[in-house]
C-alpha positions as CSV (number, residue, x, y, z in Angstrom):
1,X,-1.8,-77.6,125.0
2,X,-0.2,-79.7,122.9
3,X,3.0,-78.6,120.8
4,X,4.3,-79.8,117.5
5,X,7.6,-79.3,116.8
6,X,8.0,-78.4,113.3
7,X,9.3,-81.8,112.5
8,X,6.6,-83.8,114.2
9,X,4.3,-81.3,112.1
10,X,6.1,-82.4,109.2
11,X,5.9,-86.0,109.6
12,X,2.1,-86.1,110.0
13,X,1.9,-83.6,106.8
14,X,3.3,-86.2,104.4
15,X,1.9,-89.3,106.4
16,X,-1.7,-88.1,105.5
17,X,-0.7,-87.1,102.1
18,X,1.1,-90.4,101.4
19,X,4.9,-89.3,101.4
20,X,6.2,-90.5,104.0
21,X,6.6,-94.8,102.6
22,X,8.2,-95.7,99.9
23,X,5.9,-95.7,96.7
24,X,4.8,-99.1,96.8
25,X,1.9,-100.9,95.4
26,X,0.4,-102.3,91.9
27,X,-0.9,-98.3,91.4
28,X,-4.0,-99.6,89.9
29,X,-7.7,-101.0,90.1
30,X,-8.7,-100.9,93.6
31,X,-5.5,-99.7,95.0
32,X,-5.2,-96.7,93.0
33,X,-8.8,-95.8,93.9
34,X,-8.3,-96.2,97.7
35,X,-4.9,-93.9,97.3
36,X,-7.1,-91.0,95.7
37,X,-9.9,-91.6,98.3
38,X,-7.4,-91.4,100.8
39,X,-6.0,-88.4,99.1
40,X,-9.5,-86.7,98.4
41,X,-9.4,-86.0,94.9
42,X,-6.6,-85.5,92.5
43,X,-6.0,-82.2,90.9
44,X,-5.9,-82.2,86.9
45,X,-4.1,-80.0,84.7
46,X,-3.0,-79.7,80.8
47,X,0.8,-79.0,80.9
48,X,2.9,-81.8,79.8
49,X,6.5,-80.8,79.8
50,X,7.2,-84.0,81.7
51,X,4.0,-85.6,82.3
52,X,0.6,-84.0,83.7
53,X,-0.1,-83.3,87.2
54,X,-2.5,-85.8,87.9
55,X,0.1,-88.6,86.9
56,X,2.9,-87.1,88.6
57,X,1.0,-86.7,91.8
58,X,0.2,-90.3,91.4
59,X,3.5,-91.6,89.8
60,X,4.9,-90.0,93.3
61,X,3.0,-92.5,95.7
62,X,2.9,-95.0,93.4
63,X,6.2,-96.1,91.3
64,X,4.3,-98.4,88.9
65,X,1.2,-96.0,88.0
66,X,0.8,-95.6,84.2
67,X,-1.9,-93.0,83.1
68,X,-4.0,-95.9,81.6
69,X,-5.0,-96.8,84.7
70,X,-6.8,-93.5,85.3
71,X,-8.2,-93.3,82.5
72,X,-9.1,-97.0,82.8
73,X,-10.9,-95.8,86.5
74,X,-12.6,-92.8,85.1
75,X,-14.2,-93.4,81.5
76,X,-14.6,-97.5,82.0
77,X,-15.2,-98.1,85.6
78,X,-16.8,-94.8,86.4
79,X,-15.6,-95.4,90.0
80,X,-14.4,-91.3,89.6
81,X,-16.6,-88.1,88.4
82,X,-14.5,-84.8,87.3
83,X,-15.4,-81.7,89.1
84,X,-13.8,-78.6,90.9
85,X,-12.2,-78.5,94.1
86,X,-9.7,-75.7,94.5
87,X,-9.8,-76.7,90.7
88,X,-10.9,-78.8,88.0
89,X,-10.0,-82.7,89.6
90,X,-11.2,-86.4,89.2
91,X,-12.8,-87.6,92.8
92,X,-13.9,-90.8,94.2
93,X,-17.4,-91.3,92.7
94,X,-18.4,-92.6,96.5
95,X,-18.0,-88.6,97.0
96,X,-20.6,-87.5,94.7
97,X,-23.4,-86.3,96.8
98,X,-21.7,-84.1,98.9
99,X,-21.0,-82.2,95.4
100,X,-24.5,-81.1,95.6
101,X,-24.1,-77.6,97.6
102,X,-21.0,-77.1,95.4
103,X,-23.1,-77.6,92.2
104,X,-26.1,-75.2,93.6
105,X,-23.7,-72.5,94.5
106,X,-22.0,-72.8,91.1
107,X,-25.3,-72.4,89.5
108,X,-26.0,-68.8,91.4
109,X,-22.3,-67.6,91.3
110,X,-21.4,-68.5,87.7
111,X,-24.5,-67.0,86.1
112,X,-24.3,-63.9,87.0
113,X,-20.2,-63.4,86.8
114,X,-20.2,-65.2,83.2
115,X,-23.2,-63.4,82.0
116,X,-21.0,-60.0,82.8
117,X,-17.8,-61.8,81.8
118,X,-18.2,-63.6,78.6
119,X,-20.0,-63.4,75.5
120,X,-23.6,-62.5,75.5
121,X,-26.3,-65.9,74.7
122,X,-24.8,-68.7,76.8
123,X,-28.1,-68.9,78.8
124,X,-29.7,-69.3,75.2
125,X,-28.3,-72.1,74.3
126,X,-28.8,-74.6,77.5
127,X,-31.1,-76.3,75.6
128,X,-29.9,-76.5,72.5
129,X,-26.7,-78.0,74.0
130,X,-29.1,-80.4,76.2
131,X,-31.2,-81.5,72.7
132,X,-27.8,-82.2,70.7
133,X,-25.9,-84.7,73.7
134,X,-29.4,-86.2,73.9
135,X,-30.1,-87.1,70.3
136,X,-26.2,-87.3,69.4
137,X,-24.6,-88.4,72.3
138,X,-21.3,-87.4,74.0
139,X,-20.1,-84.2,72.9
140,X,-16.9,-81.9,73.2
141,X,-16.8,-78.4,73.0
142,X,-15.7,-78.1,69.3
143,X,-19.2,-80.3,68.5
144,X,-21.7,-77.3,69.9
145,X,-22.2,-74.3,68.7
146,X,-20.1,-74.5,64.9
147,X,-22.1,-71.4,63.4
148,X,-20.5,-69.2,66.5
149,X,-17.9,-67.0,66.5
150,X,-14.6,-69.0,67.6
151,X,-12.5,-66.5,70.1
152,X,-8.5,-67.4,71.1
153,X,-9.4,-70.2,73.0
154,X,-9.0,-68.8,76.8
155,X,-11.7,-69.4,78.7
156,X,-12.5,-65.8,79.3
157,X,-13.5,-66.2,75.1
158,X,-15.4,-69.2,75.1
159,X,-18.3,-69.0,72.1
160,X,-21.3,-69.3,74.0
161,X,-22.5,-73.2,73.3
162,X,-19.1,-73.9,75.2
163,X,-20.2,-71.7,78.0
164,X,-23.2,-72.9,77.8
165,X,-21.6,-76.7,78.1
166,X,-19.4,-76.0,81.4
167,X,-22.2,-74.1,83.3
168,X,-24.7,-77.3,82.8
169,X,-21.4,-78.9,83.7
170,X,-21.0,-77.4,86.7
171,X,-24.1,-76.7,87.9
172,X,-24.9,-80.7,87.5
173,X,-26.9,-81.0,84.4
174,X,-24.1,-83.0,82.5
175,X,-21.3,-84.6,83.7
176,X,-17.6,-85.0,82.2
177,X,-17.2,-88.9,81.3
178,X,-13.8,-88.8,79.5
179,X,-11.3,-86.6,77.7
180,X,-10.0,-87.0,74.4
181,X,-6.3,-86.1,74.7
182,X,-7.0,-83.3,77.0
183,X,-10.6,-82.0,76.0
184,X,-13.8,-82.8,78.1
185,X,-16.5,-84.8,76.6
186,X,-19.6,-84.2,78.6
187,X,-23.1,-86.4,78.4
188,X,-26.5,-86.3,80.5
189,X,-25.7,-86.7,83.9
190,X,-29.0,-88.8,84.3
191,X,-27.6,-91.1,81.3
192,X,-23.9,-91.2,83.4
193,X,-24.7,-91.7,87.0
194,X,-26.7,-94.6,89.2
195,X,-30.3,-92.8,89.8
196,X,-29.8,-92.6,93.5
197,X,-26.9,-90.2,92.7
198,X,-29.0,-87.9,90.4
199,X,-32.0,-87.8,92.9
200,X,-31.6,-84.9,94.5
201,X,-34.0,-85.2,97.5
202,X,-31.4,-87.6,98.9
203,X,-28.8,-84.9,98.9
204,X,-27.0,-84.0,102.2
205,X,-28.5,-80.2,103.6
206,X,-26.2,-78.0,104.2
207,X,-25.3,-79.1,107.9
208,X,-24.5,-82.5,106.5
209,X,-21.9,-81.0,103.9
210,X,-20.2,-78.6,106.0
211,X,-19.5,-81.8,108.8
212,X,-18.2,-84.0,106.1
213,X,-16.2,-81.3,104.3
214,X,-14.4,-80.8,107.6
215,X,-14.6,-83.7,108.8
216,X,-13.1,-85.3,105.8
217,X,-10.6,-82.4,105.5
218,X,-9.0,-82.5,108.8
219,X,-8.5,-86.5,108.4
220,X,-6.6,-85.9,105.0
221,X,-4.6,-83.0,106.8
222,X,-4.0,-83.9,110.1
223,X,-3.8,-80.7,111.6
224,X,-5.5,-77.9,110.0
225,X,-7.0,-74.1,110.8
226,X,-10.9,-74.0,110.4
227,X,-9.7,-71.3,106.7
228,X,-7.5,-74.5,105.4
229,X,-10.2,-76.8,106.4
230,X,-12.6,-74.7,104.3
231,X,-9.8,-74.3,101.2
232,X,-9.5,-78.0,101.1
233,X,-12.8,-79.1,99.4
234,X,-13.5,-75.6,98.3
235,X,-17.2,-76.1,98.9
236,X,-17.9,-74.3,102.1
237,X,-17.0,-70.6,103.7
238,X,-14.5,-70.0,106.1
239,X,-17.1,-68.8,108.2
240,X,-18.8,-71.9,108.1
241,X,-15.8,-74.4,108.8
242,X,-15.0,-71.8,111.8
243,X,-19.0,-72.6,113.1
244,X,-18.4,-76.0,112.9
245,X,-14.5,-76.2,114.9
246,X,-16.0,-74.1,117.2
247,X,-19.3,-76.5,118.0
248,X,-16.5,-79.3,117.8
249,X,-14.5,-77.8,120.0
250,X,-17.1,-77.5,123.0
251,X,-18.3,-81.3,122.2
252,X,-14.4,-82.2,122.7
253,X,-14.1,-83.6,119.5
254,X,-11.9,-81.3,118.5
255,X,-8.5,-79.1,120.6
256,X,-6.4,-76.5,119.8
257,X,-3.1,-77.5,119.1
258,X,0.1,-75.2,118.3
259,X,2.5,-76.2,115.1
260,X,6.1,-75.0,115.0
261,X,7.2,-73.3,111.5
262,X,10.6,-73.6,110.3
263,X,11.3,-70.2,111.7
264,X,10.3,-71.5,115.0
265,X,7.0,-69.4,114.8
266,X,4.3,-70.8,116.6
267,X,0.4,-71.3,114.9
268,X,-2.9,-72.3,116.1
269,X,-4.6,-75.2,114.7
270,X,-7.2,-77.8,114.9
271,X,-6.7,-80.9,115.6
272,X,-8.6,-84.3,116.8
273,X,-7.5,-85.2,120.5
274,X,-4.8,-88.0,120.9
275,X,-2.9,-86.5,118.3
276,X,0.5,-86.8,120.4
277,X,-0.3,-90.7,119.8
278,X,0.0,-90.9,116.5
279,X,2.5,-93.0,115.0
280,X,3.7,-90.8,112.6
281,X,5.3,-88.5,114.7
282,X,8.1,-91.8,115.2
283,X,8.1,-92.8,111.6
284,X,11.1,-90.7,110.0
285,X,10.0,-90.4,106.2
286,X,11.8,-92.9,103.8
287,X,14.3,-91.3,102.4
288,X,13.8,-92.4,99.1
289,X,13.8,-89.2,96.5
290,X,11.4,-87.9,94.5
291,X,9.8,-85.3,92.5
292,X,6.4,-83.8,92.7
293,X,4.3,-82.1,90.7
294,X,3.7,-78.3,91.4
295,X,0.4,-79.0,92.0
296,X,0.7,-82.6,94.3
297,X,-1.9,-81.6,96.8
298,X,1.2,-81.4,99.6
299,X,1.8,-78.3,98.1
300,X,-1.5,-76.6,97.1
301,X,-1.5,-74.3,100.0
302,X,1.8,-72.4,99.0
303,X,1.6,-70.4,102.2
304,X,1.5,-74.0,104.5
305,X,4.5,-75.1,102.4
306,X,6.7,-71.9,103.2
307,X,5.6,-72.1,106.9
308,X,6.3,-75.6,107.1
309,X,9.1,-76.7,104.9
310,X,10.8,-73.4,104.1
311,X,9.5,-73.3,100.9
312,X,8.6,-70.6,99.1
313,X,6.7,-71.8,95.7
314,X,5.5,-69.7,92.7
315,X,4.5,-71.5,89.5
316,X,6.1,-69.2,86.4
317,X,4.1,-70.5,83.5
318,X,2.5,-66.7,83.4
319,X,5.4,-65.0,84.0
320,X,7.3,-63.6,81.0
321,X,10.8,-65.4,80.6
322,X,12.6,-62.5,81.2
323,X,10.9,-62.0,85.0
324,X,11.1,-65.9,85.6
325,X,13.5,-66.3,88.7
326,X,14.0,-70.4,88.1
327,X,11.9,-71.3,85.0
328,X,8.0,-71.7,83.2
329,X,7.3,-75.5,85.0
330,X,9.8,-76.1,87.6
331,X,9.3,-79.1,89.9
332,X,9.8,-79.6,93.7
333,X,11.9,-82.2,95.1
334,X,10.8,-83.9,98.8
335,X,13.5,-85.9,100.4
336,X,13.0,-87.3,103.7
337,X,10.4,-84.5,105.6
338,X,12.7,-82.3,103.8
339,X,12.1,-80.1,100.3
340,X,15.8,-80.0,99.2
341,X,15.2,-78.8,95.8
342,X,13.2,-77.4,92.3
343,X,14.6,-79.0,88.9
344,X,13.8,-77.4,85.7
345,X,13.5,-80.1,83.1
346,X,11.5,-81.4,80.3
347,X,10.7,-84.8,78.1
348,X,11.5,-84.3,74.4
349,X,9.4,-86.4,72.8
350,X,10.8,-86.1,69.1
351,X,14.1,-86.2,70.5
352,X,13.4,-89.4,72.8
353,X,15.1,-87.6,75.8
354,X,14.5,-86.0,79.5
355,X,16.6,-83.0,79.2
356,X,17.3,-81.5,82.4
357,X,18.4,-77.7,82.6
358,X,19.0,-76.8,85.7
359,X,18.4,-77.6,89.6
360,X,18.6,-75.7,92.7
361,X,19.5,-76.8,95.9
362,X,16.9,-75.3,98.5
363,X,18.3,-73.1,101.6
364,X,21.8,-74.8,102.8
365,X,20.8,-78.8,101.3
366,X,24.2,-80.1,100.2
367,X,24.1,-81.9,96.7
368,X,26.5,-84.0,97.3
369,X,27.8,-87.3,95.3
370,X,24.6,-89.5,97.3
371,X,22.2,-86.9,96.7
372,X,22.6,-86.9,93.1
373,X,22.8,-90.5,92.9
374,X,19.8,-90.0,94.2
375,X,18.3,-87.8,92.1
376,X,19.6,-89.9,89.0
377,X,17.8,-92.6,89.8
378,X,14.8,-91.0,90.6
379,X,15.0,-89.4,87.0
380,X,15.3,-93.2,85.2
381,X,12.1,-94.0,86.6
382,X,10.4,-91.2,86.0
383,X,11.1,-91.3,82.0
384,X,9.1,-93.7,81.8
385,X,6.3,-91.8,82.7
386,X,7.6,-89.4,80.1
387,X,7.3,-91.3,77.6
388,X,11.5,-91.5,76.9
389,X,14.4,-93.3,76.9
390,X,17.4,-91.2,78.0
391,X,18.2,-88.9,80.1
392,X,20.4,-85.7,78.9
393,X,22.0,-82.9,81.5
394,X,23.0,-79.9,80.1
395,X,26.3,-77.9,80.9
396,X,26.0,-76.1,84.5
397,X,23.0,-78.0,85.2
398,X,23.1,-77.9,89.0
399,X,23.3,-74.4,90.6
C-alpha cells in the first residue's frame, strides 16, 4: 500500500488547488474560467476588510485578477451560475446540470425547516414573487414584498417575499444573474439559461450525479476519504460517496492509500492508482508568499488543514472581541508547502491605507529579515486589490 509522506501529501494538496506555481497568467476571460473549473467553484462571501473572498481566492492564483473580471464572467458572459456548495459560490456554468439533485433536495429540506424557522407565508407568496420578475424584470430582495414587515436583516428574519425569493432560488425556479454591490438580483431561470439546461428530463439520475460528484471531487483533491469526497460538492451523502469508492474500489479504479499528518499519524484515503507517479510529488512549491483568504478552498476543511499543515483555523467574526484569541478576519499565510503564518490587517478606504495590526508566526517559522521581505512585498500587490495606496504597520505588529 502506498504511503505519502506528509510532504508528498502536501505537495499534491496545493498542486490540485493551484498553490503550488507562481501566480501567473492574464486572470481573465478564458483563463480565469478554466482556473475556477479547475478549482470547482469559488466560494463567495460579503466581508471586505481587505477584499472579499472570492477575489482573494482568485488574486492568490492569479497576481493580475481584478474583480471586474468576475463580474465581467458572471452577469455578461453568463459562462458562471451562483448556487450552494458547502456555501453560497459562483460555478462553471458547464456544471449546471449536475445541480439538479441539489436543487430537488433543497426543495424537500428547505420547506419544511424554513416553514418551522422563519416567518409564517413564504409559500404564499411564490407566485406573487414569480408574476412581479415576470412583468418587471430582475428583482432584489428589497423590490418584493414592501407592505411586509422588515426584521434585522439576518437571514433567520427574512420578510417572507425574500424567503420566498431564495427558496425559488434554490430550489431552481429563478436563478441569481448578478449582484448589486453585494445583494442578489434573481430573474426566471427559463429567461436566464440555454433551454437544454432548464429541461429537466435531460438531467443526470441520481447514479450519474453521485459518479461525477466523486469523480470530479477526488480529481480537484487528489487524495481524499469517500466523507471529504461527499463535503466537497455538498450534493450527495457520505453514505453515498462511500457506495460509490467501494464499487470503485473492486473495479480497480480506485486503492487505498495512507497520508502522513504532521504529527506523523497515519490516515486512510482514496486515491486513483499511479498516484506515486505523479509529478507533484518532485515539484517543491514556489516559494513565492502569499496570503489566502479564510475561505480559499485549500482551507475549507479546517480539520484537513490541521492534519496536514499544522494548522489549526477558527474564523472569529462571531466571536465577541474579548474571547477572540488573534482577531474578527484574520488571514492565513502559505509559503512554500508550508502555512507559516495568520496576519490581522485591514484596507482603510477613507484613509487610503492597508493597516496591518498584528501577525503571528505559526509553530517554530522564523520571521526573519527574508521572510518579511517577503511578506512586504506580498502586501504591495495585494493593495491593489484593496483598493489603496500605502501600506501602514502598527507598533508591535509582528508577535
Amino acid at each position: 500500500m502506498l504511503t505519502l509522506s506528509n510532504s508528498a501529501a502536501r505537495r499534491v494538496f496545493l498542486d490540485r488547488h493551484h498553490l503550488s506555481g507562481l501566480p501567473q497568467g492574464p486572470g481573465k476571460g478564458d483563463d480565469l474560467l478554466g482556473l475556477i473549473e479547475n478549482l470547482g467553484f469559488v466560494q463567495l462571501d460579503s466581508i471586505n476588510t481587505v477584499a472579499r473572498a472570492h477575489d482573494l481566492i482568485l488574486f492568490a492564483r492569479r497576481q493580475r485578477y481584478r474583480p471586474k473580471a468576475l463580474k465581467s464572467l458572471y452577469e455578461k458572459d453568463r459562462a458562471l451560475f451562483e448556487h450552494w456548495t458547502h456555501d453560497a459560490a459562483v460555478v462553471p456554468m458547464s456544471y449546471y446540470p449536475y445541480w439538479h439533485l441539489r436543487r430537488q433536495r433543497d426543495a424537500e429540506r428547505l420547506r419544511g425547516h424554513w416553514r418551522d424557522g422563519r416567518r409564517a407565508g413564504f409559500e404564499a407568496c411564490f407566485q406573487s414573487v414569480l408574476d412581479q420578475i415576470k412583468s418587471d424584470g430582475p428583482v432584489c430582495s428589497a423590490d418584493v414584498g414592501k407592505d411586509e414587515k422588515r426584521g434585522s436583516g439576518g437571514w433567520w428574519d427574512w420578510h417572507p417575499s425574500k424567503t420566498a425569493l431564495e427558496y425559488l432560488w434554490r430550489s431552481g425556479a429563478l436563478c441569481v444573474v448578478g449582484r448589486e454591490g453585494f445583494q442578489k438580483r434573481y430573474d426566471l431561470t427559463e429567461r436566464v439559461l440555454e433551454q437544454h439546461l432548464c429541461d429537466v428530463s435531460n438531467a443526470p439520475d441520481l447514479d450519474e450525479t453521485i459518479d461525477w460528484c466523486c469523480d470530479q471531487a477526488l480529481d480537484r483533491l487528489g487524495f481524499a476519504t469517500h466523507g471529504e469526497l461527499a463535503a466537497f460538492w455538498a450534493h450527495i451523502t457520505p453514505a453515498e460517496a462511500q457506495g460509490w469508492c467501494k464499487a470503485e474500489l473492486a473495479a480497480g479504479r480506485l486503492e487505498q492509500i495512507q497520508i502522513t499528518g504532521v504529527d506523523g499519524s497515519v490516515k486512510m484515503a482514496y486515491a486513483r492508482p499511479g498516484l506515486a507517479e505523479d509529478p507533484a510529488l518532485d515539484c517543491a512549491p514556489t516559494n513565492r508568499l502569499r496570503v489566502l483568504s479564510p475561505f480559499d478552498p485549500a482551507l475549507r476543511d479546517r480539520k484537513r488543514a490541521e492534519r496536514l499543515f499544522g494548522f489549526d483555523y477558527r474564523i472569529e467574526v462571531f466571536v465577541p472581541a474579548a474571547k477572540r484569541k488573534y482577531g474578527y478576519y484574520v488571514f492565513p499565510i502559505l509559503q512554500g508547502e508550508r502555512l507559516v503564518g495568520r496576519v490581522d490587517m485591514k484596507a482603510f478606504r477613507d484613509e487610503d491605507v492597508l493597516r496591518v495590526r498584528a501577525l503571528w508566526p505559526e509553530g517554530k517559522v522564523k520571521w526573519g529579515t527574508g521572510r518579511i521581505a517577503a511578506f512586504e512585498a506580498e502586501l504591495e500587490r495585494i493593495k491593489k486589490l484593496a483598493g489603496v495606496s500605502r501600506v501602514a504597520f502598527e507598533d508591535d505588529w509582528l508577535r
